[in-house]
The first five atom37 places (N, CA, C, CB, O) and aatype in JSON, in Angstrom:
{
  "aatype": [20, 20, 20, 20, 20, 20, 20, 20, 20, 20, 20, 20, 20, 20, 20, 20, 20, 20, 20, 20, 20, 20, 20, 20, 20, 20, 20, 20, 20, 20, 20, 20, 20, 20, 20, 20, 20, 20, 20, 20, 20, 20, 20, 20, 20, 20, 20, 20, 20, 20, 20, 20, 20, 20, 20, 20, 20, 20, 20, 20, 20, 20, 20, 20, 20, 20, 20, 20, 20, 20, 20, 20, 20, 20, 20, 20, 20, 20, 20, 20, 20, 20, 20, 20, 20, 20, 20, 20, 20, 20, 20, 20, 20],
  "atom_mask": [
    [1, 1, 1, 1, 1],
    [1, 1, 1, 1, 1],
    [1, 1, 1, 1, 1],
    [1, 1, 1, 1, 1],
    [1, 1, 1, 1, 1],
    [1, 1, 1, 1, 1],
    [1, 1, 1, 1, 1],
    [1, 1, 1, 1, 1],
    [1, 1, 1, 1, 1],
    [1, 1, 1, 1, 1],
    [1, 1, 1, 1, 1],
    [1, 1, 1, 1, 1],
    [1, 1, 1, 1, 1],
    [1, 1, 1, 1, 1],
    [1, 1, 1, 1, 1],
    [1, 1, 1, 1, 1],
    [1, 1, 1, 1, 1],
    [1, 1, 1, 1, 1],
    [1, 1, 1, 1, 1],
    [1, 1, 1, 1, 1],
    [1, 1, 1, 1, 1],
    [1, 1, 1, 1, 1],
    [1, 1, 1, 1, 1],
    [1, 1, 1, 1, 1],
    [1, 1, 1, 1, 1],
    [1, 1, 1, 1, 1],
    [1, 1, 1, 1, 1],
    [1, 1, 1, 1, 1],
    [1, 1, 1, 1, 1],
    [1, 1, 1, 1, 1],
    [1, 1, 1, 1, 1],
    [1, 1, 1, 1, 1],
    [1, 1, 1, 1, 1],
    [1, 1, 1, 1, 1],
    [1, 1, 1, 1, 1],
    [1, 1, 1, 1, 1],
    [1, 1, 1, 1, 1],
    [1, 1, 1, 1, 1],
    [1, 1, 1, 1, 1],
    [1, 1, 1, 1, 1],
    [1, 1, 1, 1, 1],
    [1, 1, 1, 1, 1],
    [1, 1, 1, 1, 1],
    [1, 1, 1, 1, 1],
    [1, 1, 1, 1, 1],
    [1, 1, 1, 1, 1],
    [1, 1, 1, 1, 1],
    [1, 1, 1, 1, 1],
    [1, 1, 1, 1, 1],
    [1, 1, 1, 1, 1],
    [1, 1, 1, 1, 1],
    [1, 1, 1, 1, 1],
    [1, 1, 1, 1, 1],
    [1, 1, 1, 1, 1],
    [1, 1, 1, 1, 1],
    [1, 1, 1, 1, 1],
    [1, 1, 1, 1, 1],
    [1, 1, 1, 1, 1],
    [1, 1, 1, 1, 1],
    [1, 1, 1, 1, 1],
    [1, 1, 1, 1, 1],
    [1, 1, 1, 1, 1],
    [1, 1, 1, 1, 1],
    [1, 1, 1, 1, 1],
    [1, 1, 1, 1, 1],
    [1, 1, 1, 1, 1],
    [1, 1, 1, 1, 1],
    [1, 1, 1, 1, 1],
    [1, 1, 1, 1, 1],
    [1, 1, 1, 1, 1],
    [1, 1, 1, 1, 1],
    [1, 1, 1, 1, 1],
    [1, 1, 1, 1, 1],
    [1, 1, 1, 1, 1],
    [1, 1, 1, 1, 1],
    [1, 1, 1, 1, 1],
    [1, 1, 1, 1, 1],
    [1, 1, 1, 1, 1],
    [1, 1, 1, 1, 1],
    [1, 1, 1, 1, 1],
    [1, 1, 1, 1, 1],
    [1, 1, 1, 1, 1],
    [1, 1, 1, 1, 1],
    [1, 1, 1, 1, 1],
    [1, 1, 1, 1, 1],
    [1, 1, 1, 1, 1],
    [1, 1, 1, 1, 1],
    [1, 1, 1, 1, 1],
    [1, 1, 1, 1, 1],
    [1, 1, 1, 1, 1],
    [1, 1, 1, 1, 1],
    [1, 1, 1, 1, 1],
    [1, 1, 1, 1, 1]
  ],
  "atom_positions": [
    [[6.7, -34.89, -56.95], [7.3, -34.3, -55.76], [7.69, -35.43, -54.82], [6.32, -33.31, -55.06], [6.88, -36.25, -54.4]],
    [[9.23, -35.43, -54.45], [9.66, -36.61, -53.52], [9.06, -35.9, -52.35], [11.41, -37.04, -53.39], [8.74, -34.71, -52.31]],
    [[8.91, -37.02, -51.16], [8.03, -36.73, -50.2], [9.29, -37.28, -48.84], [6.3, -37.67, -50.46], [10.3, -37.85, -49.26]],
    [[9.17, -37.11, -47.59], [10.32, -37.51, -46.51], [9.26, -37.58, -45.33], [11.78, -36.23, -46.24], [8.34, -36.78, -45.17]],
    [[9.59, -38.84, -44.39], [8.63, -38.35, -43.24], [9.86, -38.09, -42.17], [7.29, -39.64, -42.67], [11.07, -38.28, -42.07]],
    [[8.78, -37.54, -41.48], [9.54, -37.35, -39.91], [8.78, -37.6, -39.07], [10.06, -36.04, -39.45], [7.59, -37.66, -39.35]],
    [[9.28, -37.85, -37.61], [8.86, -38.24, -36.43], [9.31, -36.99, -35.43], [9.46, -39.7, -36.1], [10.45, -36.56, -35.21]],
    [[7.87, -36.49, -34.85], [8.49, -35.66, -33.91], [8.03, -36.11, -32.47], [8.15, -34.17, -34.23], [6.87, -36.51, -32.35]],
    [[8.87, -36.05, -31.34], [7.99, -36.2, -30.43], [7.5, -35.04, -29.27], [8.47, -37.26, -29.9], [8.29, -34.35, -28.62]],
    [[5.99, -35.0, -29.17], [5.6, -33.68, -28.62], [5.05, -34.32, -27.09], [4.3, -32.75, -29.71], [4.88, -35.49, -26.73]],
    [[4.89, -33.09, -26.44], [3.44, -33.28, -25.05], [2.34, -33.51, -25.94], [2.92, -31.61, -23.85], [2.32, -33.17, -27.12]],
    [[1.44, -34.1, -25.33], [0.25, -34.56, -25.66], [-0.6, -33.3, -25.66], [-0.21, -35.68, -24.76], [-1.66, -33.39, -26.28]],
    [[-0.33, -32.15, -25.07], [-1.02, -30.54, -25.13], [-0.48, -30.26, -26.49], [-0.44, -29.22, -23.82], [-1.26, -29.89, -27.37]],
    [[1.22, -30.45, -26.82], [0.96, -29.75, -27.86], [0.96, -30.25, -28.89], [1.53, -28.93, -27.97], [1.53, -29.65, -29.81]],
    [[0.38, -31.45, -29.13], [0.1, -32.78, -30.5], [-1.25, -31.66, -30.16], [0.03, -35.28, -30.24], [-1.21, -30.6, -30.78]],
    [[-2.36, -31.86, -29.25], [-3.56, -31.26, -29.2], [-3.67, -29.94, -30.06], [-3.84, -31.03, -27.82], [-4.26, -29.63, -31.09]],
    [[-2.88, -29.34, -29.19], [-3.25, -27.4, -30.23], [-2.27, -27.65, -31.25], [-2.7, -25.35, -29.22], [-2.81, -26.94, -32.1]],
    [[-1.41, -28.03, -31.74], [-1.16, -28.3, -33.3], [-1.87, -28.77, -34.59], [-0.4, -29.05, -33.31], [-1.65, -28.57, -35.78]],
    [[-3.08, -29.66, -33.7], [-4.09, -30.58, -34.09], [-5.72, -29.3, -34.36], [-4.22, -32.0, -32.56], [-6.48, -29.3, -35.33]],
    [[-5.76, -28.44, -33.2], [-6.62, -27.87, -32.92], [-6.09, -26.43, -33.8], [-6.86, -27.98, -31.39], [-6.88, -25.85, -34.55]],
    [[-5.37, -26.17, -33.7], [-4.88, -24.8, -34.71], [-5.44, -25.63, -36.56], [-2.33, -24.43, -34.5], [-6.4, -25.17, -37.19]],
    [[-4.9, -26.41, -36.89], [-4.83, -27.1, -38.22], [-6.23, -26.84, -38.53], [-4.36, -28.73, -38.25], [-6.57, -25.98, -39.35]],
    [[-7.11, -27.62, -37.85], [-8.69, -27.66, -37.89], [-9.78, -26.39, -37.93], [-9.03, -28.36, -36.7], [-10.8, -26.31, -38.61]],
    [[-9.2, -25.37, -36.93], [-9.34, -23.92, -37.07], [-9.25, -23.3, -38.71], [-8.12, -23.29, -36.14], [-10.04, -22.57, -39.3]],
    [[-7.75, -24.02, -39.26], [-7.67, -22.95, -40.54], [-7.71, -23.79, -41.6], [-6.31, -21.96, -40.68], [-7.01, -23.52, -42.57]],
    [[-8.58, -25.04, -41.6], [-9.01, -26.3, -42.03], [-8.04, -26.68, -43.21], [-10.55, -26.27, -42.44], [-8.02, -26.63, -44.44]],
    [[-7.2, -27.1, -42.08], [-5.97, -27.12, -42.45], [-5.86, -29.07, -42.27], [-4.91, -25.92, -41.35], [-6.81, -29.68, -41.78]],
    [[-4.68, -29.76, -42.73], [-4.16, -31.1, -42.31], [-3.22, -30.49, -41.07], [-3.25, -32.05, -43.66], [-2.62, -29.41, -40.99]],
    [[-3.31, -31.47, -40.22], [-1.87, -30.95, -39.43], [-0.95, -31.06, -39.97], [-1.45, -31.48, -38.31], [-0.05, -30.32, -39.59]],
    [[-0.57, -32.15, -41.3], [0.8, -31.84, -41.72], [1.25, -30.79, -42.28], [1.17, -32.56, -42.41], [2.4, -30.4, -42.08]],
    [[0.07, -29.92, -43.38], [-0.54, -28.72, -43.92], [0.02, -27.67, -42.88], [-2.25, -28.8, -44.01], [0.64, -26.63, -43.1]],
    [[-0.36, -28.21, -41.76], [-0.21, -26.75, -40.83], [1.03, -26.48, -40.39], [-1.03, -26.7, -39.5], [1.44, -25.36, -40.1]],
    [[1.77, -27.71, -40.34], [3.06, -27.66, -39.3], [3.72, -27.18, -40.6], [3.76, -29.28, -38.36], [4.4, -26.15, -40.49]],
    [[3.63, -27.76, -41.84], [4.92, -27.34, -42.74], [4.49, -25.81, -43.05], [5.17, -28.37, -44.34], [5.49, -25.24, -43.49]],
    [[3.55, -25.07, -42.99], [3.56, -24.15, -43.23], [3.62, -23.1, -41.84], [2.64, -24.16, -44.09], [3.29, -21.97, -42.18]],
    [[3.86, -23.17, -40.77], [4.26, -22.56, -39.73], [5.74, -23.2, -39.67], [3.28, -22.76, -38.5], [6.0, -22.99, -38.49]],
    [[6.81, -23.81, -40.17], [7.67, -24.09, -40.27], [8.4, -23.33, -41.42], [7.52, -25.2, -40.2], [9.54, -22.91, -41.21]],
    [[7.74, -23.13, -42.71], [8.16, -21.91, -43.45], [8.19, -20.94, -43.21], [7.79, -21.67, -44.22], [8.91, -20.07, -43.69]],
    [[7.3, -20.86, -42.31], [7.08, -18.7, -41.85], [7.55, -18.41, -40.64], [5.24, -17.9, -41.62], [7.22, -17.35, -40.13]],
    [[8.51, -19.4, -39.87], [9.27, -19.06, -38.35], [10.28, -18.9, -38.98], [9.41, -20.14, -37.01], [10.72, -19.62, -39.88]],
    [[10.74, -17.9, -38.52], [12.45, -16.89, -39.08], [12.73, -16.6, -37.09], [11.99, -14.4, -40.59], [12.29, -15.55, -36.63]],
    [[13.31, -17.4, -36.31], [13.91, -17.07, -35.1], [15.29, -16.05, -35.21], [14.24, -18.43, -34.45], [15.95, -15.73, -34.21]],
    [[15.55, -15.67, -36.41], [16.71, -14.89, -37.03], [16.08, -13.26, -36.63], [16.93, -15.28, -38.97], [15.47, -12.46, -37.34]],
    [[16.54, -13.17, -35.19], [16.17, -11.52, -34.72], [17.53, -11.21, -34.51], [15.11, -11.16, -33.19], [18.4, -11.84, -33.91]],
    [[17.6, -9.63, -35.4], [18.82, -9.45, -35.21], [18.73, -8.3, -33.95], [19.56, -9.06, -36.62], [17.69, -7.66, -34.13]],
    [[19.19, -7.99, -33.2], [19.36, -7.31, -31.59], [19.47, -6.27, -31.61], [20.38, -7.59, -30.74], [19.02, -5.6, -30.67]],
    [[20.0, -5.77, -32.5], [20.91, -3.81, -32.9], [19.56, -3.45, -33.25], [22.48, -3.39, -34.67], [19.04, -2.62, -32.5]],
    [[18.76, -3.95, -34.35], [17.9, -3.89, -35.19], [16.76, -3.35, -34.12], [17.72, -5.24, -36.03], [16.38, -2.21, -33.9]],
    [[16.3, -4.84, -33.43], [15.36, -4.48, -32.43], [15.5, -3.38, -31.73], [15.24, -5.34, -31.61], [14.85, -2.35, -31.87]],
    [[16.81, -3.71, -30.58], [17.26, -2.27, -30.01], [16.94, -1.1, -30.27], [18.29, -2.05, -30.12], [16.42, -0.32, -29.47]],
    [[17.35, -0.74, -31.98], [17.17, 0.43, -32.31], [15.51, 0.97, -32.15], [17.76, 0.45, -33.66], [15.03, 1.98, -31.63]],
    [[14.98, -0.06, -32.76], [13.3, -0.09, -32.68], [12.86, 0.58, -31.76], [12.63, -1.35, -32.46], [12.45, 1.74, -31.83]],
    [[12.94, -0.47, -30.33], [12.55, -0.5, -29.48], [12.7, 1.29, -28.96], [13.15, -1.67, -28.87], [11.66, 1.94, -28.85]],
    [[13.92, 1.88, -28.7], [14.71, 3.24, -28.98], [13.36, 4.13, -29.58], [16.23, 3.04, -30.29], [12.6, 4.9, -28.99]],
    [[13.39, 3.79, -30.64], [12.7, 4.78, -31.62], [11.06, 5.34, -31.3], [12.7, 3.98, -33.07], [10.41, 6.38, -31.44]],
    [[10.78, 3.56, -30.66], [9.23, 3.7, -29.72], [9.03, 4.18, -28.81], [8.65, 2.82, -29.26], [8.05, 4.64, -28.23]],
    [[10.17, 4.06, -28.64], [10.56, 4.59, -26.88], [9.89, 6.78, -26.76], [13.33, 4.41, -26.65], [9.21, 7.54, -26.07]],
    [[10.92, 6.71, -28.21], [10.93, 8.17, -28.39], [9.2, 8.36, -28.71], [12.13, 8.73, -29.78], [8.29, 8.92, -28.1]],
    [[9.26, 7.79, -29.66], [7.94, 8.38, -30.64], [6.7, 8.78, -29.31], [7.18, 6.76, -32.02], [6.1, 9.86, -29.26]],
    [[6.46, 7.25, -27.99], [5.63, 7.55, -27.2], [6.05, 8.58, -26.69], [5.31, 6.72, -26.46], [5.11, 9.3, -26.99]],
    [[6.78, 9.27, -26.11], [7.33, 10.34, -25.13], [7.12, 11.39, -25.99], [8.88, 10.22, -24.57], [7.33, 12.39, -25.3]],
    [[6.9, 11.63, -26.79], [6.65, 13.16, -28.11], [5.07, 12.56, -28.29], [7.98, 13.16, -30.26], [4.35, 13.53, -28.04]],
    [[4.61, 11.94, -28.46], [3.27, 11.64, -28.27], [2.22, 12.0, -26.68], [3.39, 10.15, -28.57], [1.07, 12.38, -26.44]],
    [[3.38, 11.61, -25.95], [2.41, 12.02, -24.52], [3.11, 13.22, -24.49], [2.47, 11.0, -22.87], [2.5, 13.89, -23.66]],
    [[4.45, 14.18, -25.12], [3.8, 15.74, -24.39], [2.52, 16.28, -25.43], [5.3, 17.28, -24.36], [1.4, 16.73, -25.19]],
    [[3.1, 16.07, -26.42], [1.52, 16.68, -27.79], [0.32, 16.45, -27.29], [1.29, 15.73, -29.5], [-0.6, 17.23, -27.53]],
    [[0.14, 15.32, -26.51], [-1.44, 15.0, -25.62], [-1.38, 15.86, -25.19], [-1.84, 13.92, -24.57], [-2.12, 16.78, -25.56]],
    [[-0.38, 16.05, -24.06], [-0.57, 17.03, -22.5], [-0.63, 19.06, -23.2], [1.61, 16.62, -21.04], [-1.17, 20.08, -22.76]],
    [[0.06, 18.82, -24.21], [0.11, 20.26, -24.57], [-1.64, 20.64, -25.24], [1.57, 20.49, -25.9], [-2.27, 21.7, -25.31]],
    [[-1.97, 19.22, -25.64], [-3.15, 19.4, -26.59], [-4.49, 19.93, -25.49], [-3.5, 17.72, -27.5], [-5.23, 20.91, -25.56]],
    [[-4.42, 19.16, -24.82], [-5.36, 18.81, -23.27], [-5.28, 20.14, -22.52], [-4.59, 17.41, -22.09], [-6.22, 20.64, -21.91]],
    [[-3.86, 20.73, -22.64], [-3.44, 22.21, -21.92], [-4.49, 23.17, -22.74], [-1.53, 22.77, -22.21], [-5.42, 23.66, -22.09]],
    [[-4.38, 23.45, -24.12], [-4.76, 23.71, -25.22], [-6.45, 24.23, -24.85], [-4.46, 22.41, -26.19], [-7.17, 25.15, -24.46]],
    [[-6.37, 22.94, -25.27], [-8.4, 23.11, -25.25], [-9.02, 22.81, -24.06], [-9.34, 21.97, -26.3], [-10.13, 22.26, -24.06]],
    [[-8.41, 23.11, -22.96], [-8.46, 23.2, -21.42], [-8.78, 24.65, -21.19], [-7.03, 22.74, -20.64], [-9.78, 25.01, -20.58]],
    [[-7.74, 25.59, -21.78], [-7.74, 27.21, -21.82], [-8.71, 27.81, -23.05], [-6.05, 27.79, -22.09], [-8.71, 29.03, -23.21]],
    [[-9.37, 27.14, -23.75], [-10.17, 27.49, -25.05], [-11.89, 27.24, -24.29], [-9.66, 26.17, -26.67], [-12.95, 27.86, -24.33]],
    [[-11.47, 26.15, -23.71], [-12.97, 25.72, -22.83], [-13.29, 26.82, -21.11], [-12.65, 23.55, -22.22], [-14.26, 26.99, -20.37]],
    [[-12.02, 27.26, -21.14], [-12.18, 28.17, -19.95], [-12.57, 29.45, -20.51], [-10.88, 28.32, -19.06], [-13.55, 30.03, -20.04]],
    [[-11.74, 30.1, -21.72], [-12.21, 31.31, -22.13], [-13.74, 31.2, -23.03], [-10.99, 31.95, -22.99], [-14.24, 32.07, -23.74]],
    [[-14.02, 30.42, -22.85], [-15.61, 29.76, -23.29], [-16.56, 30.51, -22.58], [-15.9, 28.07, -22.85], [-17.36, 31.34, -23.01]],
    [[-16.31, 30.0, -21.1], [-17.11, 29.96, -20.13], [-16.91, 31.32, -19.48], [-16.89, 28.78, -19.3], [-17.86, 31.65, -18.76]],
    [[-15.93, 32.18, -19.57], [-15.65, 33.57, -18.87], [-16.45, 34.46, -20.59], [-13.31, 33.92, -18.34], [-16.93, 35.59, -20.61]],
    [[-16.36, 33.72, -21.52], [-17.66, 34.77, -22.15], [-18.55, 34.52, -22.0], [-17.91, 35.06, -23.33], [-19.38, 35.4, -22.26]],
    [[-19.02, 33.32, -21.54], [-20.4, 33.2, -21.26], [-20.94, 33.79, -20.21], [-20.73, 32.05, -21.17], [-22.07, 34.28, -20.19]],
    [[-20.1, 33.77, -19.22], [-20.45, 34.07, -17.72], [-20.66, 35.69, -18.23], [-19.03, 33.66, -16.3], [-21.7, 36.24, -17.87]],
    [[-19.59, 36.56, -19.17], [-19.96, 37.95, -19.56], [-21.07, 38.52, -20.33], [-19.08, 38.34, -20.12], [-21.33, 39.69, -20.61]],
    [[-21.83, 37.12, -20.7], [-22.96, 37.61, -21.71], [-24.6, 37.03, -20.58], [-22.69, 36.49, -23.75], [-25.69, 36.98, -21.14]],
    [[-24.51, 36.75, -19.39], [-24.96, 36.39, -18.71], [-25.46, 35.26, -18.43], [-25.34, 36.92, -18.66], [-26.34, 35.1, -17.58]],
    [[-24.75, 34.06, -19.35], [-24.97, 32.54, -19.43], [-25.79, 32.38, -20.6], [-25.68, 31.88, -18.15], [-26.49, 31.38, -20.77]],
    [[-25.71, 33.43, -21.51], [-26.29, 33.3, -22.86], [-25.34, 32.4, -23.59], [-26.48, 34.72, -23.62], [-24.11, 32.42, -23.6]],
    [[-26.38, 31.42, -24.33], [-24.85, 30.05, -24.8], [-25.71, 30.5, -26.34], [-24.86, 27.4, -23.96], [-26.1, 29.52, -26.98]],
    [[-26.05, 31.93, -26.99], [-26.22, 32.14, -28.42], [-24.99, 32.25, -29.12], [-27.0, 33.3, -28.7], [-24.98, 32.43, -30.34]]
  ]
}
C-alpha cells in the first residue's frame, strides 16, 4: 500500500480533541482522522431535508392531537369511574 503524508494546520484545541477523540476509541490519530474523513458526506441535499423536516413537522402535530384526544379519553373514563363509585357509596369492589 503506497502511503502520502499531509500537513494540516489546526488550533492547538483542535490538534487536542482530535488527539483526545483518537485515544477514546483507541484509536492512532492518524487512524482517527482518516476514518472520520471517510464517513463526512457534507453532500446535504435541501429539497430532501426540506421535505423531512415537512414530514416531522406533520407527524408531531397528529401526534400531539392523538395525545390530547387520548388524555380527553381517559379523562372522561376516570370521571365516569368516580360518578359510579360515588353511586355505589365509595365502594371501590
Amino acid at each position: 500500500m503506497k502511503t502520502a503524508r499531509m500537513t494540516i494546520v489546526l488550533d492547538p484545541e483542535d490538534k487536542a480533541l482530535i488527539e483526545t477523540r483518537a485515544r477514546a476509541n483507541s484509536l492512532s490519530t492518524g487512524e482517527y482522522v482518516r476514518r472520520a474523513s471517510q464517513s463526512y458526506d457534507a453532500g446535504v441535499d435541501e429539497a430532501t431535508l426540506a421535505a423531512l423536516v415537512g414530514q416531522f413537522a406533520e407527524t408531531v402535530a397528529a401526534m400531539r392531537t392523538t395525545l390530547s384526544e387520548a388524555t380527553l379519553y381517559a379523562q372522561a373514563r376516570l370521571d365516569e369511574i368516580a360518578v359510579l363509585r360515588e353511586g355505589r357509596g365509595g365502594d371501590r369492589r
